[in-house]
DOGU-267448 format. One record per residue: residue in three letters; z negated, y negated, x negated of N, C-alpha, C in turn. Coordinates in steps of 0.2 Angstrom, whole numbers, padded with zeros to 4 digits, always signed. Layout:
<atoms>
ALAZYXZYXZYX
...
</atoms>
This chain:
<atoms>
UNK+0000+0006-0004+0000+0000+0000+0000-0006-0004
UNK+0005-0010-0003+0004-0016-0006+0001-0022-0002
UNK-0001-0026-0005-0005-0032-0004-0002-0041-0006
UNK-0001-0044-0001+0000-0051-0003-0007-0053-0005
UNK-0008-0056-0012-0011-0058-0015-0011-0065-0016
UNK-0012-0070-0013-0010-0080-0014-0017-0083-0014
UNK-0018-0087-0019-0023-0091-0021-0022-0097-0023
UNK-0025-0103-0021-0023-0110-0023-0027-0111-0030
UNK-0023-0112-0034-0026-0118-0039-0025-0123-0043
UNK-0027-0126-0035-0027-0136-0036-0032-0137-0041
UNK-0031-0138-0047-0034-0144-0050-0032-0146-0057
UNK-0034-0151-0059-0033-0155-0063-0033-0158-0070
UNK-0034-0154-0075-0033-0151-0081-0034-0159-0086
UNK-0038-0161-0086-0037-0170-0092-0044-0169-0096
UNK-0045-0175-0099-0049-0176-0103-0047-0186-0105
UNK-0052-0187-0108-0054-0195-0108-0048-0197-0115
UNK-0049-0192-0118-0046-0194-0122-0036-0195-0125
UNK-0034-0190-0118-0027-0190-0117-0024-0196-0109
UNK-0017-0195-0114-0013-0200-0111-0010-0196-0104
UNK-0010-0190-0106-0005-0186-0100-0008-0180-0098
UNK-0007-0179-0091-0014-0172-0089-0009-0168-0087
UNK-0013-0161-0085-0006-0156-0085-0010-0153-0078
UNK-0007-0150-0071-0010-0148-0064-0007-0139-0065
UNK-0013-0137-0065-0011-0130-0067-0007-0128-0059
UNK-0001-0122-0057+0004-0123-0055-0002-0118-0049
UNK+0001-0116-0043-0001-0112-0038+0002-0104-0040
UNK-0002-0100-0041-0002-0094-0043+0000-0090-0034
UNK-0002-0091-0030-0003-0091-0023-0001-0096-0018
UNK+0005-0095-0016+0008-0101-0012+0004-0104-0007
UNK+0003-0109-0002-0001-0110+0001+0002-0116+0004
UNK+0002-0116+0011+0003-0122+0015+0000-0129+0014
UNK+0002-0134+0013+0002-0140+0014-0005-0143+0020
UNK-0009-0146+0018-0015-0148+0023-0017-0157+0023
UNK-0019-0159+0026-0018-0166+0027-0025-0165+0026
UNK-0029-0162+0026-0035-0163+0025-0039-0160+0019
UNK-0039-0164+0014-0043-0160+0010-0049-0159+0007
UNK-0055-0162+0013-0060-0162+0012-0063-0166+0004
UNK-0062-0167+0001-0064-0170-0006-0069-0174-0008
UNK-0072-0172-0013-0077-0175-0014-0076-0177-0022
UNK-0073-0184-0021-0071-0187-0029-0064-0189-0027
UNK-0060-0187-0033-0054-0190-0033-0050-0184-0029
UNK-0045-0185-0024-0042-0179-0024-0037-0176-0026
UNK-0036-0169-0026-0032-0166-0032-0026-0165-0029
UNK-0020-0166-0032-0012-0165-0032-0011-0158-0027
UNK-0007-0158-0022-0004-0152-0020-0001-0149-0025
UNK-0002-0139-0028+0002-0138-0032+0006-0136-0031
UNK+0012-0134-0037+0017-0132-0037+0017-0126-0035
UNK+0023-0123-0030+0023-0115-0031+0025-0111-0034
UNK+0030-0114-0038+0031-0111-0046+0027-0108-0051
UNK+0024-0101-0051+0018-0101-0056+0021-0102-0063
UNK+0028-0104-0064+0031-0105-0070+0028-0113-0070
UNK+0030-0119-0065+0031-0127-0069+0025-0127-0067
UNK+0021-0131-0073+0016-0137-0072+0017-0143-0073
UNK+0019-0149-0068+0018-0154-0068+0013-0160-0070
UNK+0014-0165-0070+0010-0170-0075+0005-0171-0067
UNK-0002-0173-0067-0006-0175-0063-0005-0181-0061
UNK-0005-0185-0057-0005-0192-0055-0011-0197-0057
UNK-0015-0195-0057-0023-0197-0058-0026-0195-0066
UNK-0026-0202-0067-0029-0198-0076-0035-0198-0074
UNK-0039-0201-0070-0046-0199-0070-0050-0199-0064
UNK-0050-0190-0065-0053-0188-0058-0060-0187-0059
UNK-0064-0189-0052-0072-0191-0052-0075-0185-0051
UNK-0078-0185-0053-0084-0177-0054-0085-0177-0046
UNK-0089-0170-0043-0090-0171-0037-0096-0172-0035
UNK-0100-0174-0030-0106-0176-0028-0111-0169-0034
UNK-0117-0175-0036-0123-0170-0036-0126-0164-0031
UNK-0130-0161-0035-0133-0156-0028-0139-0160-0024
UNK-0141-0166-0025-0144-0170-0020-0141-0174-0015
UNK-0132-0174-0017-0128-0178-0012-0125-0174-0008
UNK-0123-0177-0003-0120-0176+0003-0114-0171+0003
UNK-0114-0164+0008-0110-0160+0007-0101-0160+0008
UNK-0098-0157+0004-0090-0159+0008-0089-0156+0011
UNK-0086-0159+0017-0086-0151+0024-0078-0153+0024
UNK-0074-0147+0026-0066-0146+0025-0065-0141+0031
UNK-0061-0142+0035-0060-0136+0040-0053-0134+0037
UNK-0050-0138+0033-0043-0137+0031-0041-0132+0030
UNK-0036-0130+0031-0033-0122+0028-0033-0123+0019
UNK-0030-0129+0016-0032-0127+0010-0036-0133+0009
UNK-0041-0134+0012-0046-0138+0008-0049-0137+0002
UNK-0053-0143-0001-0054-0143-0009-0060-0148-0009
UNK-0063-0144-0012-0071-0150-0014-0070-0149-0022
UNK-0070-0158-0024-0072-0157-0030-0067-0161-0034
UNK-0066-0161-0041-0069-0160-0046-0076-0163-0048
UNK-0081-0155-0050-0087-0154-0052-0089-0157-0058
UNK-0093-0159-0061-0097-0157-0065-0104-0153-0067
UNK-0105-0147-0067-0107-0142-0066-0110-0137-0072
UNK-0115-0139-0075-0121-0136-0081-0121-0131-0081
UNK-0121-0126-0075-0122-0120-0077-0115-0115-0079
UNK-0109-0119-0076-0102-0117-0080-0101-0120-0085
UNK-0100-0116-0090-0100-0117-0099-0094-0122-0098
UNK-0088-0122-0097-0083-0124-0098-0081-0132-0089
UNK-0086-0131-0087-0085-0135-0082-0085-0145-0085
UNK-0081-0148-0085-0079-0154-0087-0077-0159-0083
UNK-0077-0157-0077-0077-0163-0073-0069-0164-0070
UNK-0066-0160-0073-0058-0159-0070-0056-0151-0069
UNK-0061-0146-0070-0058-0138-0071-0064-0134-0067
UNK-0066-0138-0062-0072-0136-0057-0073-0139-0051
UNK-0071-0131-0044-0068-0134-0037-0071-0129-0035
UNK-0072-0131-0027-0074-0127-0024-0068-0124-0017
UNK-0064-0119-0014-0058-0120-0011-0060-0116-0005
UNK-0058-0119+0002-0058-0114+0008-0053-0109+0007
UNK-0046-0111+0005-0042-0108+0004-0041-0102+0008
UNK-0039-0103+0015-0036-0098+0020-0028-0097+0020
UNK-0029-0095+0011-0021-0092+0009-0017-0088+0017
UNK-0021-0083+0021-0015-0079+0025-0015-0084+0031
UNK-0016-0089+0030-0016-0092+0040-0011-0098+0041
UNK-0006-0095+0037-0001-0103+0038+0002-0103+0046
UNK+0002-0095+0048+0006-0095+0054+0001-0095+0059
UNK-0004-0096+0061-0009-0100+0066-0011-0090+0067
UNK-0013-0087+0061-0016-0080+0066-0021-0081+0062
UNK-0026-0085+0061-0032-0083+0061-0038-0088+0063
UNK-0044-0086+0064-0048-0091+0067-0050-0094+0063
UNK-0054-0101+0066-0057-0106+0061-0062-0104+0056
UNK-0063-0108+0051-0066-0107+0045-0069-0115+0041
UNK-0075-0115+0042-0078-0122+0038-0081-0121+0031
UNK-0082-0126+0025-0083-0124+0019-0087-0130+0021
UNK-0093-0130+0019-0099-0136+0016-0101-0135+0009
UNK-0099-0138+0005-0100-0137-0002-0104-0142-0006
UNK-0111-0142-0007-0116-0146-0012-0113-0146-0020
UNK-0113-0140-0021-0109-0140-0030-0108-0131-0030
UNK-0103-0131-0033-0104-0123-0036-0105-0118-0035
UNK-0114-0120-0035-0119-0114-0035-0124-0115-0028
UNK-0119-0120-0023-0125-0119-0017-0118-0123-0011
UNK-0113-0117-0008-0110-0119-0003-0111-0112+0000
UNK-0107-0115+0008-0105-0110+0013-0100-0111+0016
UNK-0098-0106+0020-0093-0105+0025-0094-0102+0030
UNK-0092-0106+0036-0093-0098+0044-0086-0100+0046
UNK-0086-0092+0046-0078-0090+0049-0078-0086+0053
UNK-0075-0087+0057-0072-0082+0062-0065-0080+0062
UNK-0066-0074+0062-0060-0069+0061-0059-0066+0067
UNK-0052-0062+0069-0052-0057+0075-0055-0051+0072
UNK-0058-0047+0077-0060-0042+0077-0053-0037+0076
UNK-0057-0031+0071-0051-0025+0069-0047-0029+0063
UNK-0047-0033+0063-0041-0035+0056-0043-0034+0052
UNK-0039-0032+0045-0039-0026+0038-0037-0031+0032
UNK-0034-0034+0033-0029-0038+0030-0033-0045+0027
UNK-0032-0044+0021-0036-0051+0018-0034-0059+0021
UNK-0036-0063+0023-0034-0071+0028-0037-0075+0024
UNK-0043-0074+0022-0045-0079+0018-0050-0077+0011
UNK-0050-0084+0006-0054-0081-0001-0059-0087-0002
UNK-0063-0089+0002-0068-0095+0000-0070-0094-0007
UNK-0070-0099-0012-0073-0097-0018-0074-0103-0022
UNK-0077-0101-0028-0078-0108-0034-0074-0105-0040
UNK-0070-0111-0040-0065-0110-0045-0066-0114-0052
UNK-0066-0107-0056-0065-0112-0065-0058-0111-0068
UNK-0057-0117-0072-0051-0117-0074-0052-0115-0081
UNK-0048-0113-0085-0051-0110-0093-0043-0112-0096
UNK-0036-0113-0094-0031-0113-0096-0035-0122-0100
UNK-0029-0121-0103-0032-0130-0109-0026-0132-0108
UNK-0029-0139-0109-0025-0146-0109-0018-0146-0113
UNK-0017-0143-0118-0011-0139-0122-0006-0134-0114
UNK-0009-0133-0110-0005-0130-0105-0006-0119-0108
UNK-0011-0120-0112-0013-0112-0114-0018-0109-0112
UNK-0017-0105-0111-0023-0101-0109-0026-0096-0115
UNK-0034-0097-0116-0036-0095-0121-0035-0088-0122
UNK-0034-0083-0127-0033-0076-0129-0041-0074-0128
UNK-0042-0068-0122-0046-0065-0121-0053-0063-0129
UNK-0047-0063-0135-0051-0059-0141-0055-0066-0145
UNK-0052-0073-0141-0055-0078-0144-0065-0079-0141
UNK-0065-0076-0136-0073-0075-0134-0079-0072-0137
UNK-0082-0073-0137-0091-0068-0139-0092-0066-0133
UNK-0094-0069-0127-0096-0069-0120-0094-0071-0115
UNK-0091-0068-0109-0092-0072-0102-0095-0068-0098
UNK-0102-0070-0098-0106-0068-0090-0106-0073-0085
UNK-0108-0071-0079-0108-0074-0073-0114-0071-0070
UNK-0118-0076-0067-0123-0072-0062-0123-0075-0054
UNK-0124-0071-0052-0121-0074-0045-0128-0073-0040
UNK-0131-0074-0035-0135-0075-0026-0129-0076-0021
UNK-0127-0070-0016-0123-0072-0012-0127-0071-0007
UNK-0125-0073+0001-0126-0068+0007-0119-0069+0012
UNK-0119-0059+0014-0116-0059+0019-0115-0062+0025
UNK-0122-0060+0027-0124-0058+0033-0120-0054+0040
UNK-0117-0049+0036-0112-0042+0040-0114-0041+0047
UNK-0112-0041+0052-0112-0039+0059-0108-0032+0060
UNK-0108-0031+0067-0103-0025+0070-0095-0029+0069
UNK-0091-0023+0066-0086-0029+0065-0084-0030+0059
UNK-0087-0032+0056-0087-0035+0049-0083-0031+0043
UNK-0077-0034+0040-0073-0032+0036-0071-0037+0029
UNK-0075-0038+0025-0078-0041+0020-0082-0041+0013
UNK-0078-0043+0009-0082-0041+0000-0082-0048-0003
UNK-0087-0049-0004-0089-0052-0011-0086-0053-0018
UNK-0082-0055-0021-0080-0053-0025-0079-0060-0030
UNK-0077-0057-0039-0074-0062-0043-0065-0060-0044
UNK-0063-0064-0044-0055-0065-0042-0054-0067-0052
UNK-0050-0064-0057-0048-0067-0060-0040-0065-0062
UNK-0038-0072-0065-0031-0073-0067-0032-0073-0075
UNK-0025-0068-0076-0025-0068-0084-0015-0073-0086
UNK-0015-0074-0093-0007-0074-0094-0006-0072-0099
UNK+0001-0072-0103+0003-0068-0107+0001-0062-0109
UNK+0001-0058-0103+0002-0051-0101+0006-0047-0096
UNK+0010-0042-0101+0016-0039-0095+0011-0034-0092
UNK+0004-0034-0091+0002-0029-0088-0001-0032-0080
UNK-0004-0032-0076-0007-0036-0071-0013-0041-0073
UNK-0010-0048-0070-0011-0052-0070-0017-0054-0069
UNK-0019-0050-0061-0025-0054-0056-0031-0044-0057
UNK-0036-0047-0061-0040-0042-0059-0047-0045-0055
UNK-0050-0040-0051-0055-0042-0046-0063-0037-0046
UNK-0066-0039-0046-0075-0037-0047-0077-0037-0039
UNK-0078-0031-0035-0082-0033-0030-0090-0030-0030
UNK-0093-0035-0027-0102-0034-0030-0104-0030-0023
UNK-0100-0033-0019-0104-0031-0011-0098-0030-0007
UNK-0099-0026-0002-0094-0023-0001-0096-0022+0008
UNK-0094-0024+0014-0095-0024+0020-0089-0023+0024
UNK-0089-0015+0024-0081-0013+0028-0076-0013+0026
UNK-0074-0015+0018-0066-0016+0015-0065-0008+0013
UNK-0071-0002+0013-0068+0004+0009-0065+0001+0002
UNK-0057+0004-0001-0056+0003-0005-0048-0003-0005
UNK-0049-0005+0002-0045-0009+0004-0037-0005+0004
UNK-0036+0000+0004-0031+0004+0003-0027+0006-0004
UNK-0032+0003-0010-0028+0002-0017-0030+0013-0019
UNK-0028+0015-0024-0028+0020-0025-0033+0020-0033
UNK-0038+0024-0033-0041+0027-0039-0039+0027-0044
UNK-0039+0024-0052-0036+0026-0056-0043+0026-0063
UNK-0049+0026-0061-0053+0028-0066-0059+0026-0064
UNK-0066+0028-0069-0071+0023-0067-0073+0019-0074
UNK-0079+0017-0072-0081+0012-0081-0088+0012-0079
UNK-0091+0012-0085-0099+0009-0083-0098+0002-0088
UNK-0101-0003-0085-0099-0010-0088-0108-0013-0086
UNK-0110-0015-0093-0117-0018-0091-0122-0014-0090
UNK-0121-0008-0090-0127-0003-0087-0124-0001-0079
UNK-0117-0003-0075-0116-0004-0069-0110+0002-0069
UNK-0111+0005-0065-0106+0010-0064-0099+0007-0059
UNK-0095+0008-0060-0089+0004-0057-0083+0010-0054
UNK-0079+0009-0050-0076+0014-0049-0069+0007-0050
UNK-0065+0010-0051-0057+0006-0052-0052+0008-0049
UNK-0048+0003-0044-0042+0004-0040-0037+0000-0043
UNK-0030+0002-0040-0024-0002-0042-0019-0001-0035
UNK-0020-0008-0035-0013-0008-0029-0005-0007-0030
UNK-0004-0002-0031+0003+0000-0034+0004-0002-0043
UNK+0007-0007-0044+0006-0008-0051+0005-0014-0050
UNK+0001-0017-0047-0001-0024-0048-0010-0024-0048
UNK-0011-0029-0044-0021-0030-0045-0024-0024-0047
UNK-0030-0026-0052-0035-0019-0052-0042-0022-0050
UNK-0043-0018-0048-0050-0020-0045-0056-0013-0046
UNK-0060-0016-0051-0068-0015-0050-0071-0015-0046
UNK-0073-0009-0042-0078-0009-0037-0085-0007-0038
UNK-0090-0011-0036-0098-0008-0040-0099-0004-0035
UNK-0102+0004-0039-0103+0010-0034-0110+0008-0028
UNK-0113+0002-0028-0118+0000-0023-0116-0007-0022
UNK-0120-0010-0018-0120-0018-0016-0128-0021-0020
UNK-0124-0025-0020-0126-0032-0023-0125-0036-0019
UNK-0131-0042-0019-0129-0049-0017-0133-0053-0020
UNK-0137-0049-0027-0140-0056-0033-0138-0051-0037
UNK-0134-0052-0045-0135-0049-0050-0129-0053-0056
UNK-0129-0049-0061-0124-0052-0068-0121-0048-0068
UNK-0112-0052-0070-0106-0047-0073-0106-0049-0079
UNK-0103-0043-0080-0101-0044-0090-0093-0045-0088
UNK-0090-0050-0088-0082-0053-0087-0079-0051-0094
UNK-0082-0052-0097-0080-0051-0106-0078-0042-0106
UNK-0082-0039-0105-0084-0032-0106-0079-0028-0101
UNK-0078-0031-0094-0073-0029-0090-0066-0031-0091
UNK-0062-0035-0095-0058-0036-0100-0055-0032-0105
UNK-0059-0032-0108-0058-0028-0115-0061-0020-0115
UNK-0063-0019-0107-0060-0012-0106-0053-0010-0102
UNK-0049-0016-0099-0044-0013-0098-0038-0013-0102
UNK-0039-0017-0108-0039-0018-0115-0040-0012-0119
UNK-0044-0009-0120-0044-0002-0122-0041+0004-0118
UNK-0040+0002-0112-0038+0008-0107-0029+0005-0109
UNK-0027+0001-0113-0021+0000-0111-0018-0002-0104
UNK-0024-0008-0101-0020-0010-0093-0019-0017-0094
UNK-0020-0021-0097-0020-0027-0099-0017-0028-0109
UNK-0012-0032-0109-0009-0035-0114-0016-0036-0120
UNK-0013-0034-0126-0020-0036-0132-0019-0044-0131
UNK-0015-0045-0133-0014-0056-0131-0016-0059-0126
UNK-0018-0057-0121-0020-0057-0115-0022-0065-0115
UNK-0021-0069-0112-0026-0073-0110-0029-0076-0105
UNK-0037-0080-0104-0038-0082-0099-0037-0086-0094
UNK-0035-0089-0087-0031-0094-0087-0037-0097-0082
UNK-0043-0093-0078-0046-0095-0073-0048-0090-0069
UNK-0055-0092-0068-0061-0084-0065-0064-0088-0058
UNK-0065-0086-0053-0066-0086-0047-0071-0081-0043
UNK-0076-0085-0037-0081-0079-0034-0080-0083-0027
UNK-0081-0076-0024-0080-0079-0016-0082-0073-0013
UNK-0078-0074-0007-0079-0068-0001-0070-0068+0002
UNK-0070-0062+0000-0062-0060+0005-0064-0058+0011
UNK-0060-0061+0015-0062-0062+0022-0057-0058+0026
UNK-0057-0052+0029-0052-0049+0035-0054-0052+0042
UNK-0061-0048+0044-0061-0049+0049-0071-0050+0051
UNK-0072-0053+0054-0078-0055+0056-0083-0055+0064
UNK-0078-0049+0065-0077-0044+0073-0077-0049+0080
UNK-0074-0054+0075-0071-0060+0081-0077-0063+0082
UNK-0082-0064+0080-0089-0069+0079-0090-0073+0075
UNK-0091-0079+0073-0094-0082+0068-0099-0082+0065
UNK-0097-0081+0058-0101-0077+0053-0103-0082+0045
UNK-0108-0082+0043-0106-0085+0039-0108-0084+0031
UNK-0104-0085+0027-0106-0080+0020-0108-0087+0015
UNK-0111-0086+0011-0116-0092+0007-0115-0090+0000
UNK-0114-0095-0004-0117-0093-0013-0123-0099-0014
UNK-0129-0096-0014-0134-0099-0017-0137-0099-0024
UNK-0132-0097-0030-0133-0095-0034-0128-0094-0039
UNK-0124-0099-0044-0118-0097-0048-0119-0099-0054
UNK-0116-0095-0060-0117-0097-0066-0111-0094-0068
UNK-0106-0096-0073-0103-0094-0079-0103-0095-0086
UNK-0105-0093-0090-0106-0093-0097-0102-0092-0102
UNK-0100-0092-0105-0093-0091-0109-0097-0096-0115
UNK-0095-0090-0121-0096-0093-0128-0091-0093-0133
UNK-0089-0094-0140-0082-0092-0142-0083-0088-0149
UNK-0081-0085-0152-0082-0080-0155-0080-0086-0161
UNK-0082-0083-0169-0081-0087-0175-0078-0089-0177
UNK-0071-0089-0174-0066-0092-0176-0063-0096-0171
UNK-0068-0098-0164-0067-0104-0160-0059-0103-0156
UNK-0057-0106-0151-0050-0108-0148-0052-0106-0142
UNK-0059-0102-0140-0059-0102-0132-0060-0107-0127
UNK-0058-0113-0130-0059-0119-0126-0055-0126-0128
UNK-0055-0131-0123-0050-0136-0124-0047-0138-0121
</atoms>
């Protein structure tokens, strides 16, 4: 079974020091929204091309409310809170840190509404309602980091020491409920698959239909591993979770040694959220009260910039 897989990512790639900023391209095509909910400057609709990246309009985008300020609320299909600045993301700068509703499957009016209130990073939510019985992923709420650098490259996986993530989520799963948790990440300069995925928590997706191709202990965590034809693989944790830590590094450079992923590989941008199918036609609401991403650079540096 294959799977459309589209994810927005709007945002804004600068630094104080340069003349010209690069808007990393959409990886996942996405409808056009007049509302972007925005908390700061707001960011460029991107390209659908995931080949062009165009120059950004705005050399200087405004960080987005502290966690004492006022929430950004977005009903938009692809609404965007943000750009953050955000301490507990190693690499967050104030242009590479967003929060997105991002109801990639709903361009043709099949799904219910979905609100994103988002404080910063590590303290938004979303209630959705979904139709009951649908299987099919419609929406990916989540907080996005960007790791691709201002050069338009995306850092070599080998250039790292570490990326952990610790995460606090809630479902709150009903009768119905067809939903995971998960980190969504993008790699480039790899002929192998691009988009690999970590689910912590698991509410009714089974194994979403991808087929078994191994398992892994990562972390002391035991994972079971799918692959949708020859594209996404996805790491499933053999139990649920909604507080713990990934080894991102360590889930990397084993697909690296299994030969799934390119040795060049690099990183272009790591994401958490909730894949949304269905919410047995209720309004449901899933929360992250807790995000960190850590990334360090191994001794000879380049994993940032």
């Amino acid at each position: 079974m294959t799977r459309s897989s589209w994810i927005i990512l709007a945002a804004v790639a600068a630094a104080a020091a340069l003349a010209a900023f690069v808007a990393v391209p959409a990886l996942r095509a996405r409808p056009t929204a007049t509302d972007q909910g925005q908390v700061g400057q707001p960011v460029p609709s991107p390209s659908a091309s995931p080949t062009s990246k165009p120059a950004a309009p705005n050399p200087s985008p405004t960080p987005g409310q502290s966690p004492m300020g006022a929430a950004c609320v977005t009903s938009a299909n692809n609404g965007i809170c943000g750009p953050y600045v955000y301490s507990p993301i190693s690499n967050s700068h104030g242009y590479t840190t967003y929060v997105g509703n991002n109801m990639w499957g709903c361009g043709n009016g099949n799904c219910g509404p979905q609100k994103l209130n988002a404080y910063h990073p590590g303290n938004w939510f979303v209630t959705a309602t979904q139709a009951s019985g649908n299987t099919a992923v419609l929406t990916y709420p989540n907080v996005q980091q960007l790791f691709t650098k201002t050069t338009n490259i995306d850092p070599a996986i080998s250039a790292f020491a570490s990326i952990t993530s610790d995460f606090t989520e809630t479902m709150n799963p009903q009768a119905g409920t067809d939903a995971e948790a998960a980190y969504d990440i993008w790699l480039g300069n790899t002929s192998s698959p691009n988009e690999i995925m970590i689910w912590v928590d698991n509410a009714g997706r089974g194994n979403g239909g991808a087929r078994q191709i191994g398992t892994a202990t990562i972390g002391g965590q035991a994972f079971t591993v799918y692959q949708y034809g020859s594209g996404e693989i996805i790491f499933s944790l053999n139990h649920n979770e909604q507080s713990g830590t990934v080894d991102i590094l360590a889930t990397l450079k084993w697909l690296q040694s299994h030969g799934r992923v390119s040795a060049g590989a690099g990183l272009g941008q790591v994401d958490f959220g909730f894949e949304i199918c269905s919410t047995g036609g209720k309004p449901e609401k899933f929360a992250v009260s807790r995000y960190t991403l850590t990334s360090t650079c191994g001794s000879a540096g380049g994993c940032s910039g």
